[in-house]
PDB file of N, CA, C and O in Angstrom:
ATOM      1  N   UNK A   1       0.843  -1.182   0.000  1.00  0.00           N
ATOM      2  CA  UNK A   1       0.000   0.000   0.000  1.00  0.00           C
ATOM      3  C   UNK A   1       0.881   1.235   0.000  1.00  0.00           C
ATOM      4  O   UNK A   1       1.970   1.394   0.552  1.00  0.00           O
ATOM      5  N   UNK A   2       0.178   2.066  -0.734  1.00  0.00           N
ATOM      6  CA  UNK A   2       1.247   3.676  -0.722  1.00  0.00           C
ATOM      7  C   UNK A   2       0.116   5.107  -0.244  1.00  0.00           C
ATOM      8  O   UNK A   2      -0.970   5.481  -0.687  1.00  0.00           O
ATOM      9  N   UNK A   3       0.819   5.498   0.612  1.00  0.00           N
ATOM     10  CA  UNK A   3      -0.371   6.311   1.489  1.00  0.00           C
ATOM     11  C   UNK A   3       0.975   7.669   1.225  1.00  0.00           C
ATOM     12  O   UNK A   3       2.168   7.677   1.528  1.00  0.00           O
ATOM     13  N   UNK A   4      -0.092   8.916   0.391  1.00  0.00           N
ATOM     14  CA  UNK A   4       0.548   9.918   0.046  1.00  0.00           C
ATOM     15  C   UNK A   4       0.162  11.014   1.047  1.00  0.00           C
ATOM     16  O   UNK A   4      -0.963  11.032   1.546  1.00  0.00           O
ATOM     17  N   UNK A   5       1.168  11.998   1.361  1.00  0.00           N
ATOM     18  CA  UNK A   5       0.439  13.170   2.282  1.00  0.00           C
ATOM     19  C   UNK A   5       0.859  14.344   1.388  1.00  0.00           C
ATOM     20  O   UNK A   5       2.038  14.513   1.077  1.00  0.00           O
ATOM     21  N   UNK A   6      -0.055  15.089   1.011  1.00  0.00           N
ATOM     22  CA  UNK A   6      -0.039  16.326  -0.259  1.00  0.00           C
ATOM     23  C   UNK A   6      -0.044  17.629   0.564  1.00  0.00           C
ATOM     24  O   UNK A   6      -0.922  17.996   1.344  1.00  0.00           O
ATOM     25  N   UNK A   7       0.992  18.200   0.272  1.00  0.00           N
ATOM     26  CA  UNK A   7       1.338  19.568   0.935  1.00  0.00           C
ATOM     27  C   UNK A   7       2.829  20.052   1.687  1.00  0.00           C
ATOM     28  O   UNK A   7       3.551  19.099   1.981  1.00  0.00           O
ATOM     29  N   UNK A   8       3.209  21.023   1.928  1.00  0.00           N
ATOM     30  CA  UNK A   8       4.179  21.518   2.075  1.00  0.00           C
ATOM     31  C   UNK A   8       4.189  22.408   3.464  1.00  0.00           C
ATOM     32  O   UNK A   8       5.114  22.901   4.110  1.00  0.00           O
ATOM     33  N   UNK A   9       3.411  22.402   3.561  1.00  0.00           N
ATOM     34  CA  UNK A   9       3.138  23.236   5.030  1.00  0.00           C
ATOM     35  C   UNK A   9       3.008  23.276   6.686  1.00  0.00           C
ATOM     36  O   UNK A   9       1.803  23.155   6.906  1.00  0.00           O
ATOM     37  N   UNK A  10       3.488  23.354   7.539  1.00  0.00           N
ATOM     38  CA  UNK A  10       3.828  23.110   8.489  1.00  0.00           C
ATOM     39  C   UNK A  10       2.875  22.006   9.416  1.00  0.00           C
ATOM     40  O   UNK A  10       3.239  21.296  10.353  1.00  0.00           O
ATOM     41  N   UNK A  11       1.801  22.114   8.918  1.00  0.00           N
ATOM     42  CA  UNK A  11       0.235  21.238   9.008  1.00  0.00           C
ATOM     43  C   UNK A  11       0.248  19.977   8.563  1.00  0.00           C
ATOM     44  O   UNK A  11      -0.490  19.070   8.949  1.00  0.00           O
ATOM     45  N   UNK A  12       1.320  19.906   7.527  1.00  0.00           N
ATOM     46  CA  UNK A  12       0.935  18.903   6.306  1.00  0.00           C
ATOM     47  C   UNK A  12       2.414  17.998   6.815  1.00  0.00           C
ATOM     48  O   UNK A  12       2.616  16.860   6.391  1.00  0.00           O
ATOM     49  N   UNK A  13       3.420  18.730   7.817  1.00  0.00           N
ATOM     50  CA  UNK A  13       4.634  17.843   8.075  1.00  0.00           C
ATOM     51  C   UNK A  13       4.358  17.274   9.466  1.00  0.00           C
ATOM     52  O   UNK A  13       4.901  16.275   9.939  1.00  0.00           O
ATOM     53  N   UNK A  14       3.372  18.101  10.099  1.00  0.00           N
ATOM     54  CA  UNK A  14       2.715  16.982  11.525  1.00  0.00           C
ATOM     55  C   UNK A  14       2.252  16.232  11.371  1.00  0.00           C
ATOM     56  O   UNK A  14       2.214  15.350  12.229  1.00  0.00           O
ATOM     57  N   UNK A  15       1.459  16.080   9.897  1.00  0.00           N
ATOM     58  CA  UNK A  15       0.793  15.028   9.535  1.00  0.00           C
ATOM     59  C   UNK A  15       1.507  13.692   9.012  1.00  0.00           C
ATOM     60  O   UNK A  15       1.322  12.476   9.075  1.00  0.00           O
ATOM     61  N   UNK A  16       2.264  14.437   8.558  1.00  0.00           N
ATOM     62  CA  UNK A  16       3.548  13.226   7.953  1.00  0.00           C
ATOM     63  C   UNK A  16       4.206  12.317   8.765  1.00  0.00           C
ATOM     64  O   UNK A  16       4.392  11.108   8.623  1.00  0.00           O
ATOM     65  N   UNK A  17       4.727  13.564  10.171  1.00  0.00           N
ATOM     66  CA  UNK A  17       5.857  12.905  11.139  1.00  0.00           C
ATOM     67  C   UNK A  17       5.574  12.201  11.952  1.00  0.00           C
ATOM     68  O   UNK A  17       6.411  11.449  12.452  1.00  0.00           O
ATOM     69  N   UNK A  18       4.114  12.232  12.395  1.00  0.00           N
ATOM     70  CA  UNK A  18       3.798  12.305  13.997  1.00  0.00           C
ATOM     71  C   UNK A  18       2.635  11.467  13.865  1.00  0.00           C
ATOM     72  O   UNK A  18       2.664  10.342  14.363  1.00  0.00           O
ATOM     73  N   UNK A  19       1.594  11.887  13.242  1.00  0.00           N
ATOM     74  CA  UNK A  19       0.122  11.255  13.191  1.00  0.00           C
ATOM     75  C   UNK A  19      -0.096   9.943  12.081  1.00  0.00           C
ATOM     76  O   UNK A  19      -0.789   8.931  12.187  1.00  0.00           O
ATOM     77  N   UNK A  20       0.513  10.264  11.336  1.00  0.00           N
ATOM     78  CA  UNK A  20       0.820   9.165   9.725  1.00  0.00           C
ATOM     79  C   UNK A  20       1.278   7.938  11.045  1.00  0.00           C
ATOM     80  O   UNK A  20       0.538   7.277  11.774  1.00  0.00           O
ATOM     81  N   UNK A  21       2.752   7.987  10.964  1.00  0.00           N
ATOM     82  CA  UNK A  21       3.689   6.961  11.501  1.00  0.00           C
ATOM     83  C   UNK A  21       2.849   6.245  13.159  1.00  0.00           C
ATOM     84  O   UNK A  21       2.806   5.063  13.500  1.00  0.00           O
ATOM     85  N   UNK A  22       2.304   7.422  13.870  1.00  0.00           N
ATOM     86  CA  UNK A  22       1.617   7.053  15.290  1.00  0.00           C
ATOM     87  C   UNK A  22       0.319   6.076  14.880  1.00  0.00           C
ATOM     88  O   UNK A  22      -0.097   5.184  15.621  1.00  0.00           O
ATOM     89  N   UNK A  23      -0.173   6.356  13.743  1.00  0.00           N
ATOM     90  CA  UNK A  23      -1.349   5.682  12.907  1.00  0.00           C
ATOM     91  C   UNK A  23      -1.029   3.952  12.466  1.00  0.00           C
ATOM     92  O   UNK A  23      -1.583   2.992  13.002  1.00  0.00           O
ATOM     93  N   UNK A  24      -0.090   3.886  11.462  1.00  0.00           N
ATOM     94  CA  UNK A  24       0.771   3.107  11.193  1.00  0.00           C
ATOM     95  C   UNK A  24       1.461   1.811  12.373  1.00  0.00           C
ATOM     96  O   UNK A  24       1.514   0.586  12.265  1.00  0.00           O
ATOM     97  N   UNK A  25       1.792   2.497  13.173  1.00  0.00           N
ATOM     98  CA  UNK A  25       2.018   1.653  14.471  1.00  0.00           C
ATOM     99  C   UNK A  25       0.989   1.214  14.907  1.00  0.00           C
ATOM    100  O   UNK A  25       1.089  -0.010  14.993  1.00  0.00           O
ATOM    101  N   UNK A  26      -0.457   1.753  15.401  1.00  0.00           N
ATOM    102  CA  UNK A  26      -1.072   1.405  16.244  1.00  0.00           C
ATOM    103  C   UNK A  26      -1.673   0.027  15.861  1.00  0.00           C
ATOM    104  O   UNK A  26      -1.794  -0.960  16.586  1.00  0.00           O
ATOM    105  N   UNK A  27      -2.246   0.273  13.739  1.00  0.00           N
ATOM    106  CA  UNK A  27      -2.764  -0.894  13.060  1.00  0.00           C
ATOM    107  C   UNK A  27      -1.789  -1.909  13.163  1.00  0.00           C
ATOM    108  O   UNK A  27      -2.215  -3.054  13.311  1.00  0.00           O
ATOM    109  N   UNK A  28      -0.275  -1.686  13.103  1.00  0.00           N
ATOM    110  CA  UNK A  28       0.487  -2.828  12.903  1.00  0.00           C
ATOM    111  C   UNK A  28       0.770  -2.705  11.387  1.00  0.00           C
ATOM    112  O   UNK A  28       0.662  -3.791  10.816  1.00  0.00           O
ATOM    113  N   UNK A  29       1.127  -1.592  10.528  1.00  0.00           N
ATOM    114  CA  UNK A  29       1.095  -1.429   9.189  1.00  0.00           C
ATOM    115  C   UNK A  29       2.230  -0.909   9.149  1.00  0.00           C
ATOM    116  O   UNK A  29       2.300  -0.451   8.008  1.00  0.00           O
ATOM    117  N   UNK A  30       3.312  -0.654   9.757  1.00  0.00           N
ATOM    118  CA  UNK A  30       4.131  -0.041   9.308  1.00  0.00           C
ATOM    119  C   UNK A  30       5.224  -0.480   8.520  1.00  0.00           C
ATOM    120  O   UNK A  30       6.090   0.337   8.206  1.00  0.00           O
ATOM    121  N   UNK A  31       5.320  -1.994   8.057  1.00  0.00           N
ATOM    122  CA  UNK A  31       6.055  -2.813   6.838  1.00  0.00           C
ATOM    123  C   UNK A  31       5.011  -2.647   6.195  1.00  0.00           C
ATOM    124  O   UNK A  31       5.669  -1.920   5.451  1.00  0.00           O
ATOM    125  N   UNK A  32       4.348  -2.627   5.904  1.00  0.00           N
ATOM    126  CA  UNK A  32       3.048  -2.687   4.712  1.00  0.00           C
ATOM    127  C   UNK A  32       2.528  -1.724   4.300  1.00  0.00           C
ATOM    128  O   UNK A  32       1.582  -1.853   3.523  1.00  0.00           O
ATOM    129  N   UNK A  33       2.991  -0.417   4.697  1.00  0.00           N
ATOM    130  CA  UNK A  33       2.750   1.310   3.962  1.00  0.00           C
ATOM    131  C   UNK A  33       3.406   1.640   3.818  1.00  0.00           C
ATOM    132  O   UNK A  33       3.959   2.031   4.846  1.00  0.00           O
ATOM    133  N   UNK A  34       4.345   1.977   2.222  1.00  0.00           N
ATOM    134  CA  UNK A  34       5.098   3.210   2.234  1.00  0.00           C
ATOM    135  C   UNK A  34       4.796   4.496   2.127  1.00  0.00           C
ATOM    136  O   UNK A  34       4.607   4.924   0.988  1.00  0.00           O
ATOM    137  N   UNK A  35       4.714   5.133   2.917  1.00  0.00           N
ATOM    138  CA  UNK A  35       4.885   6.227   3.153  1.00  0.00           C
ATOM    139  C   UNK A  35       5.493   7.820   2.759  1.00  0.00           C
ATOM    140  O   UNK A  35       6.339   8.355   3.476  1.00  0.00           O
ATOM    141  N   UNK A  36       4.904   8.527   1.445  1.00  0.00           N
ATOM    142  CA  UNK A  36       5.593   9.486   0.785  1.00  0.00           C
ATOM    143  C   UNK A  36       4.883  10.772   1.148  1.00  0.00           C
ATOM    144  O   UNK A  36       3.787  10.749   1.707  1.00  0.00           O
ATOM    145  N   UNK A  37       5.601  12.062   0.783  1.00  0.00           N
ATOM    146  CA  UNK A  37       5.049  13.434   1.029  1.00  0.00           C
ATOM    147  C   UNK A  37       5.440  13.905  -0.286  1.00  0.00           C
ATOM    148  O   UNK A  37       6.581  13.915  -0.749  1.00  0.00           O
ATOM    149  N   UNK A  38       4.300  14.318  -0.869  1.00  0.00           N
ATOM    150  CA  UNK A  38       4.180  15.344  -1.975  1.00  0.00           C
ATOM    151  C   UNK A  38       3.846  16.586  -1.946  1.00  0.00           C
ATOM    152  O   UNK A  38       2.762  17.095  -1.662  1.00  0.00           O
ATOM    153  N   UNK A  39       5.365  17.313  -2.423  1.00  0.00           N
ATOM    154  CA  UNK A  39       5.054  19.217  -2.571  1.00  0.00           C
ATOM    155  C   UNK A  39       4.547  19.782  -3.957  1.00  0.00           C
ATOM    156  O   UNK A  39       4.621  20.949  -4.341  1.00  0.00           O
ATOM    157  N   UNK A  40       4.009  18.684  -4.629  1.00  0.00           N
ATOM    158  CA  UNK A  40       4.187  18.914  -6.305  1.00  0.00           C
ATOM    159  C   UNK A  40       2.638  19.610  -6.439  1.00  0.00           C
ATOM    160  O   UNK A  40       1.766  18.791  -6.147  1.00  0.00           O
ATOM    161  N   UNK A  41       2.298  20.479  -6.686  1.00  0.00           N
ATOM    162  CA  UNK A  41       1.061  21.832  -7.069  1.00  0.00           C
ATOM    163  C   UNK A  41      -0.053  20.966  -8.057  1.00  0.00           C
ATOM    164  O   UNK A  41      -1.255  20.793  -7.855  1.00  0.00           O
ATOM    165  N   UNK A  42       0.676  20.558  -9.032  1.00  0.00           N
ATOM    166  CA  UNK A  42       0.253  19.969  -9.865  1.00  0.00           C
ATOM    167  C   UNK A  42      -0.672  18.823 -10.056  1.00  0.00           C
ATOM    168  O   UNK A  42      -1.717  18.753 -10.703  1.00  0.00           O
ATOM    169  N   UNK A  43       0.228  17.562  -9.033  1.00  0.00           N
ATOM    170  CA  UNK A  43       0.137  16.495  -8.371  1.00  0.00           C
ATOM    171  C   UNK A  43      -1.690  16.553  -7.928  1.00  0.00           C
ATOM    172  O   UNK A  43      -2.721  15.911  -8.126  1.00  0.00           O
ATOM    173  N   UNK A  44      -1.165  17.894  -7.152  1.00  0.00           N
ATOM    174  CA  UNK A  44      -3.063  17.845  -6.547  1.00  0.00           C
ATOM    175  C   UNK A  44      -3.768  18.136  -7.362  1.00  0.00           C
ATOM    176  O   UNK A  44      -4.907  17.685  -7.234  1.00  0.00           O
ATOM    177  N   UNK A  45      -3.521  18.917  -8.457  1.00  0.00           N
ATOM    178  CA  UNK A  45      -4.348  19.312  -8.946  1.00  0.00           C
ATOM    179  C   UNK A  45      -5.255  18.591  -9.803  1.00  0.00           C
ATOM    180  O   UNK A  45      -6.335  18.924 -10.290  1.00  0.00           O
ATOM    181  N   UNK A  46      -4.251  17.014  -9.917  1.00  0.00           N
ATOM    182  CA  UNK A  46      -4.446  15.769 -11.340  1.00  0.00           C
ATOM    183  C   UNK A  46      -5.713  14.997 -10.088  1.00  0.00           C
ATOM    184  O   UNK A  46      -6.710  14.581 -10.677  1.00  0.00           O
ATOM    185  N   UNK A  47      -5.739  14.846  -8.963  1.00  0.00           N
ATOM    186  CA  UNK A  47      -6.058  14.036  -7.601  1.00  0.00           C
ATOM    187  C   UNK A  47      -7.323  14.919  -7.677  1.00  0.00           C
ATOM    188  O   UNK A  47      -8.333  14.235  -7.509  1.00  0.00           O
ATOM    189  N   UNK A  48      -7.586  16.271  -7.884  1.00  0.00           N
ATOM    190  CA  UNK A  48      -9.266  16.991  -7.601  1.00  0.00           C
ATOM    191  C   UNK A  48      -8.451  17.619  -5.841  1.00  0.00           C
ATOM    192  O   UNK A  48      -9.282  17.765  -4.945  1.00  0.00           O
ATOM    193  N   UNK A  49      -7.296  17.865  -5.552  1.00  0.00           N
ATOM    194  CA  UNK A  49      -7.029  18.474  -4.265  1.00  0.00           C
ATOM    195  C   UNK A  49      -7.008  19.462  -4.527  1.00  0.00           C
ATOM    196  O   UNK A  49      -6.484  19.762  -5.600  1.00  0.00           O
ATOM    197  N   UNK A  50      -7.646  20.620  -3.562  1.00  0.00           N
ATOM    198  CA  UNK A  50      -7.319  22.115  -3.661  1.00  0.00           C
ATOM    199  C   UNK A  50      -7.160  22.887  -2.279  1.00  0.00           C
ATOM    200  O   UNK A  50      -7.220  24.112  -2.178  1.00  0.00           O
ATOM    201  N   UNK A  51      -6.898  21.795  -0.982  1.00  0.00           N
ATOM    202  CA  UNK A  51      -7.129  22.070   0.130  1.00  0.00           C
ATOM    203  C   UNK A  51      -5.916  20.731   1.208  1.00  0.00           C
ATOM    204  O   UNK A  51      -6.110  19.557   1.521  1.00  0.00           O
ATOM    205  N   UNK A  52      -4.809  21.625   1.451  1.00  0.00           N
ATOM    206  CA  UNK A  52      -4.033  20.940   2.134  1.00  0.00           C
ATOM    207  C   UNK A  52      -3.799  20.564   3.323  1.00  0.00           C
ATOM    208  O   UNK A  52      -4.097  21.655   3.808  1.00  0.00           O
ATOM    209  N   UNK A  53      -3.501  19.910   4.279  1.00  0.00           N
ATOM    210  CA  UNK A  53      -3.406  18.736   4.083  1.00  0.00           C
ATOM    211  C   UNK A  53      -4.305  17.570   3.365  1.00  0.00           C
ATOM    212  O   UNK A  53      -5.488  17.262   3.508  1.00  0.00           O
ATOM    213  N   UNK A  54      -3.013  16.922   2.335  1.00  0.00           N
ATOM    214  CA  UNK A  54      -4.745  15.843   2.072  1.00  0.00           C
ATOM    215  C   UNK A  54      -3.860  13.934   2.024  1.00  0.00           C
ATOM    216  O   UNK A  54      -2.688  13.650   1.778  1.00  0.00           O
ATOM    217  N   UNK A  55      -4.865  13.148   2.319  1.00  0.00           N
ATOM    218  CA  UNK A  55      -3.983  12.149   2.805  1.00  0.00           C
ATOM    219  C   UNK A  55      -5.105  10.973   1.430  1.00  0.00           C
ATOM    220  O   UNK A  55      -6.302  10.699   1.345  1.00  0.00           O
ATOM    221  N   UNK A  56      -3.708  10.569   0.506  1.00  0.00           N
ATOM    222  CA  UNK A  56      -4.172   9.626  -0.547  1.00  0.00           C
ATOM    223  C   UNK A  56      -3.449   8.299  -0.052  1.00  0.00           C
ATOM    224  O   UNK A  56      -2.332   8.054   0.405  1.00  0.00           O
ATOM    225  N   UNK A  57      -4.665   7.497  -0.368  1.00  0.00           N
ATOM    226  CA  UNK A  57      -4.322   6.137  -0.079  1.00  0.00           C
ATOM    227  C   UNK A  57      -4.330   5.065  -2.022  1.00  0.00           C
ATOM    228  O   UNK A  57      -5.305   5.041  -2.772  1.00  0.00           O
ATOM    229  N   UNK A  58      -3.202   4.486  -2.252  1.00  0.00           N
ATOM    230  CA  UNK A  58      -2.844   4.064  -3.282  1.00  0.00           C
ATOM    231  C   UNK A  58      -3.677   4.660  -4.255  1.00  0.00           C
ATOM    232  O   UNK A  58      -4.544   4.046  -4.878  1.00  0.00           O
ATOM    233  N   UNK A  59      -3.271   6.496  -4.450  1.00  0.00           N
ATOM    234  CA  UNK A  59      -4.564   6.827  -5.540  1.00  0.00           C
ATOM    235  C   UNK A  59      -5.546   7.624  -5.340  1.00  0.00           C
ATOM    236  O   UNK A  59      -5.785   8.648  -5.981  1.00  0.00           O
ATOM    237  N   UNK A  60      -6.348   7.042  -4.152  1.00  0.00           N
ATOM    238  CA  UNK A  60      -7.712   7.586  -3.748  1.00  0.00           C
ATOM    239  C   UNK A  60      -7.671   8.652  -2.675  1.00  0.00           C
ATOM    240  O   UNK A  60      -7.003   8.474  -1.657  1.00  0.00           O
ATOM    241  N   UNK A  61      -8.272   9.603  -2.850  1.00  0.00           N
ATOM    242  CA  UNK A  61      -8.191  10.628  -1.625  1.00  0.00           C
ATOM    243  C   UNK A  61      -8.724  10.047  -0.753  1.00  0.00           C
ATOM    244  O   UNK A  61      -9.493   9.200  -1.207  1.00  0.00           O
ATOM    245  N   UNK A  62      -8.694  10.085   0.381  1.00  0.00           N
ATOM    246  CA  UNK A  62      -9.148  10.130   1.926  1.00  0.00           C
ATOM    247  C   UNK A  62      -9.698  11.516   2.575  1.00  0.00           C
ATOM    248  O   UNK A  62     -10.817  11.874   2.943  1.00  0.00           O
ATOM    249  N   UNK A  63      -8.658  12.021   2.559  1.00  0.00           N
ATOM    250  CA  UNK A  63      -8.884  13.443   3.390  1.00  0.00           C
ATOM    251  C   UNK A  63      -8.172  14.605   3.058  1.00  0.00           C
ATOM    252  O   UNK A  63      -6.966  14.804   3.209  1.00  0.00           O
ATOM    253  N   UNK A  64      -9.189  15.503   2.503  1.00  0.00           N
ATOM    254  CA  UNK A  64      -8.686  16.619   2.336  1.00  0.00           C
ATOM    255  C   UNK A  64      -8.746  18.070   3.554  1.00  0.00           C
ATOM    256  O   UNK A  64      -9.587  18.036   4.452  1.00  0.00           O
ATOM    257  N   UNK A  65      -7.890  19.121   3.449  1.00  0.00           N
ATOM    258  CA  UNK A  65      -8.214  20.282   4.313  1.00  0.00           C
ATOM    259  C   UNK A  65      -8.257  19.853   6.146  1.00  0.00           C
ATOM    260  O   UNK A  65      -8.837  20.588   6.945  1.00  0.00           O
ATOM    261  N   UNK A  66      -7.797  19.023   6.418  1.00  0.00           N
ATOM    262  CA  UNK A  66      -8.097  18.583   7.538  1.00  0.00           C
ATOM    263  C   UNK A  66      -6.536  18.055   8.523  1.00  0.00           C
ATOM    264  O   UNK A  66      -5.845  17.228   7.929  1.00  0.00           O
ATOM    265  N   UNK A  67      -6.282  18.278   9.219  1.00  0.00           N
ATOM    266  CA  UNK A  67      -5.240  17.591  10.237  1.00  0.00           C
ATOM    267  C   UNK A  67      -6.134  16.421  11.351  1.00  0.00           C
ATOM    268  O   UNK A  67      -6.808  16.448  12.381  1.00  0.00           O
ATOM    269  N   UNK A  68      -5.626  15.481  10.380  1.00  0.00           N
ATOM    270  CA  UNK A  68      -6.453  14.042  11.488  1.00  0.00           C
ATOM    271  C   UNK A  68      -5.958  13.989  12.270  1.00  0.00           C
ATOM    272  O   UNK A  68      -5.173  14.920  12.447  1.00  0.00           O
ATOM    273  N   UNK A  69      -6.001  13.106  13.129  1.00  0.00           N
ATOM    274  CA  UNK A  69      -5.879  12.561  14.558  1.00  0.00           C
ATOM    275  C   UNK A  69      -5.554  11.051  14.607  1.00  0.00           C
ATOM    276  O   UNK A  69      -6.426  10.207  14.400  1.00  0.00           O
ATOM    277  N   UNK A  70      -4.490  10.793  14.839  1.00  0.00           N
ATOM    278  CA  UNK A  70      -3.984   9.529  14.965  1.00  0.00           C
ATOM    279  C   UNK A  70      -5.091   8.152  14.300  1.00  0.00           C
ATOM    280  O   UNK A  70      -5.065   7.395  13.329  1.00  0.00           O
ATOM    281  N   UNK A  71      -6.112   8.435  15.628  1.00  0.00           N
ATOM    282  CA  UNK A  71      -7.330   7.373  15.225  1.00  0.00           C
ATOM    283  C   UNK A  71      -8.014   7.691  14.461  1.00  0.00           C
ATOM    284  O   UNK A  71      -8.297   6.591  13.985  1.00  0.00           O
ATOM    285  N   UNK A  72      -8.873   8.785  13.591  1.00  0.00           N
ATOM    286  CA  UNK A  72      -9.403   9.257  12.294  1.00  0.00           C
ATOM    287  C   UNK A  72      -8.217   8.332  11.258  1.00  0.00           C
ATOM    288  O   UNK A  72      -8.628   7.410  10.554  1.00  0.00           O
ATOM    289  N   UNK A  73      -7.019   8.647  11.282  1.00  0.00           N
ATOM    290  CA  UNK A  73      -6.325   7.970  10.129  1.00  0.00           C
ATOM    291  C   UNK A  73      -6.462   6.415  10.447  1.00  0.00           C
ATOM    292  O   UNK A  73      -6.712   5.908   9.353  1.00  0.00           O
ATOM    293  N   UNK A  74      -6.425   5.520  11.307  1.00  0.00           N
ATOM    294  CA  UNK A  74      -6.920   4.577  11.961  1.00  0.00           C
ATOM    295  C   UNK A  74      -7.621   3.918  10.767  1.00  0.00           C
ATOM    296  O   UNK A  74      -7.221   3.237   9.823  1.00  0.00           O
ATOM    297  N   UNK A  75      -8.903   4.409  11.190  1.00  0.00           N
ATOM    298  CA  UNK A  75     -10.296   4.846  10.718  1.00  0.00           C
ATOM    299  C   UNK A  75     -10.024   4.454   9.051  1.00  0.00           C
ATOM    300  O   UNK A  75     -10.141   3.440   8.363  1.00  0.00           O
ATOM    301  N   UNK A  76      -9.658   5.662   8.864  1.00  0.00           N
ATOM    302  CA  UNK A  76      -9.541   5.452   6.881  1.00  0.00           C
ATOM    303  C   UNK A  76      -8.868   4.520   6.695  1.00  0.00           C
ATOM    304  O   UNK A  76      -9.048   4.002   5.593  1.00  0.00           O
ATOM    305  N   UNK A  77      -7.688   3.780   7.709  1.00  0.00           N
ATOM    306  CA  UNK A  77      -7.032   2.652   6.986  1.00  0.00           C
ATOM    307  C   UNK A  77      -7.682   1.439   6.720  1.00  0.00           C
ATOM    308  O   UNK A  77      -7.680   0.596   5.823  1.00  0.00           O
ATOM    309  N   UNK A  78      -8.416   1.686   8.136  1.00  0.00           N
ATOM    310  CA  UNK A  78      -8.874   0.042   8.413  1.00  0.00           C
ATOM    311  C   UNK A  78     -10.283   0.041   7.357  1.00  0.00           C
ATOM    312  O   UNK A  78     -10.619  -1.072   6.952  1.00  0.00           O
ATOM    313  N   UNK A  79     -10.970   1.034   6.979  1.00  0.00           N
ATOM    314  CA  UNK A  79     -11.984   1.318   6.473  1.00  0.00           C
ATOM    315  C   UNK A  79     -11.530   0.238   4.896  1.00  0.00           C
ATOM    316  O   UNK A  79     -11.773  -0.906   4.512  1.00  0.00           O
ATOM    317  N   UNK A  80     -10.656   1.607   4.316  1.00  0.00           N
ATOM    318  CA  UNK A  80      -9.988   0.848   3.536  1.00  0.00           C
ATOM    319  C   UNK A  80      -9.179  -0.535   3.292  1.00  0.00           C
ATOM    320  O   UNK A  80      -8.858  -1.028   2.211  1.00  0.00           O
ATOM    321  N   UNK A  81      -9.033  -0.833   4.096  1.00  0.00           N
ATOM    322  CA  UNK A  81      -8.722  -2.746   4.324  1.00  0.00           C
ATOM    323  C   UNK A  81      -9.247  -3.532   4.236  1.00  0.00           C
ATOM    324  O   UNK A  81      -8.914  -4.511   3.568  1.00  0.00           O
ATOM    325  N   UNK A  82     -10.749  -3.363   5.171  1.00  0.00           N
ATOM    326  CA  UNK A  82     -11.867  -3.962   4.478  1.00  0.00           C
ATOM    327  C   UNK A  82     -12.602  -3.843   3.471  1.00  0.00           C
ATOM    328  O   UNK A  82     -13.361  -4.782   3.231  1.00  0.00           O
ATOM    329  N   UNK A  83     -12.606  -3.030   2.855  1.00  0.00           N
ATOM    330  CA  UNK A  83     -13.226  -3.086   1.703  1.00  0.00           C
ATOM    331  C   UNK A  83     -12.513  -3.795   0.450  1.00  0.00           C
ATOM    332  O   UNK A  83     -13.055  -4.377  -0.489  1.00  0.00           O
ATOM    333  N   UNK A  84     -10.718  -3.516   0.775  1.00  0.00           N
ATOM    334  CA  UNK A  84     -10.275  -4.318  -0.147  1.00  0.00           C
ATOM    335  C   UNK A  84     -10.057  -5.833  -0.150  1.00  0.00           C
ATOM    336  O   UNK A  84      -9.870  -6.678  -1.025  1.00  0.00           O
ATOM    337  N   UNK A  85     -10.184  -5.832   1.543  1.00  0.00           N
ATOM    338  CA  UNK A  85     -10.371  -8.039   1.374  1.00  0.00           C
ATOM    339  C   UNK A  85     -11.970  -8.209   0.844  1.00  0.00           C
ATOM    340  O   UNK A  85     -12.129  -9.170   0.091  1.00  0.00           O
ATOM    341  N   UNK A  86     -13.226  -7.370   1.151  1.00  0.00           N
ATOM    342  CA  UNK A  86     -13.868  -7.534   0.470  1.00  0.00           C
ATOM    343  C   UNK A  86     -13.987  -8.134  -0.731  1.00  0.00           C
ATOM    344  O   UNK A  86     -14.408  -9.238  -1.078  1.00  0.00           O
ATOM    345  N   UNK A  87     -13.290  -6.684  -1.621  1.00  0.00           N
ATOM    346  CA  UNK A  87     -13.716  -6.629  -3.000  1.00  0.00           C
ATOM    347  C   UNK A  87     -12.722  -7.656  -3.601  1.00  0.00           C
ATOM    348  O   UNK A  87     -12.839  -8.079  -4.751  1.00  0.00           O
ATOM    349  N   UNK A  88     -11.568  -8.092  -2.606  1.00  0.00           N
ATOM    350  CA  UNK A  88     -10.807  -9.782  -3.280  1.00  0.00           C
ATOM    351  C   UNK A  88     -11.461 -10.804  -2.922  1.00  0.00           C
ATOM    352  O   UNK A  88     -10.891 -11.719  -3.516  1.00  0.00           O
ATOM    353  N   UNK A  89     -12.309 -11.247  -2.321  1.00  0.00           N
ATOM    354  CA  UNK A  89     -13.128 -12.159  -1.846  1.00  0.00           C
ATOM    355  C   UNK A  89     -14.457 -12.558  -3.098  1.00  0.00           C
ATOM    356  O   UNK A  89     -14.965 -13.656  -3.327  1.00  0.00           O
ATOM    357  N   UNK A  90     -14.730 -11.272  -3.715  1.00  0.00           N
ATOM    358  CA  UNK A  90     -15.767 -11.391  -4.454  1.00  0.00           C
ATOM    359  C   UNK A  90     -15.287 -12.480  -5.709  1.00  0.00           C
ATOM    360  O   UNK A  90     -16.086 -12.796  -6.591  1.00  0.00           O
TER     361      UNK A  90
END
């Protein structure tokens, strides 16, 4: 899995350092997400982002304009986990 954090801004590197990685630990994901930060303008602009921090999971936005909280990112991972053993199950 590749979980992107879009932005450059002091908001967008707490999100990276602290809440991403504290997130990551708690599921037990942290061999199984790499983990990148994108400053590229553009980047968001191809994604529909216009509001930073925004946290993409292989692709798909999650969260835009927002500084989550450890367990909110939790939340979107595990959200997203199940849906993808789901949709391999089918």
């Amino acid at each position: 899995m590749k979980l992107e954090i879009l932005g450059s801004c002091p908001t967008c590197e707490s999100l990276y350092y602290d809440r991403i990685r504290q997130a990551l630990k708690m599921a037990g994901l942290e061999e199984k997400v790499r983990v990148e930060r994108v400053k590229d303008p553009k980047y968001f602009v191809e994604l529909g982002v216009f509001m930073t921090p925004a946290l993409v999971l292989d692709g798909e936005v999650l969260s835009t304009g927002k500084l989550l909280m450890p367990d909110d990112i939790l939340r979107l991972l595990q959200a997203k986990e199940i849906e993808s053993n789901c949709n391999s199950n089918e």
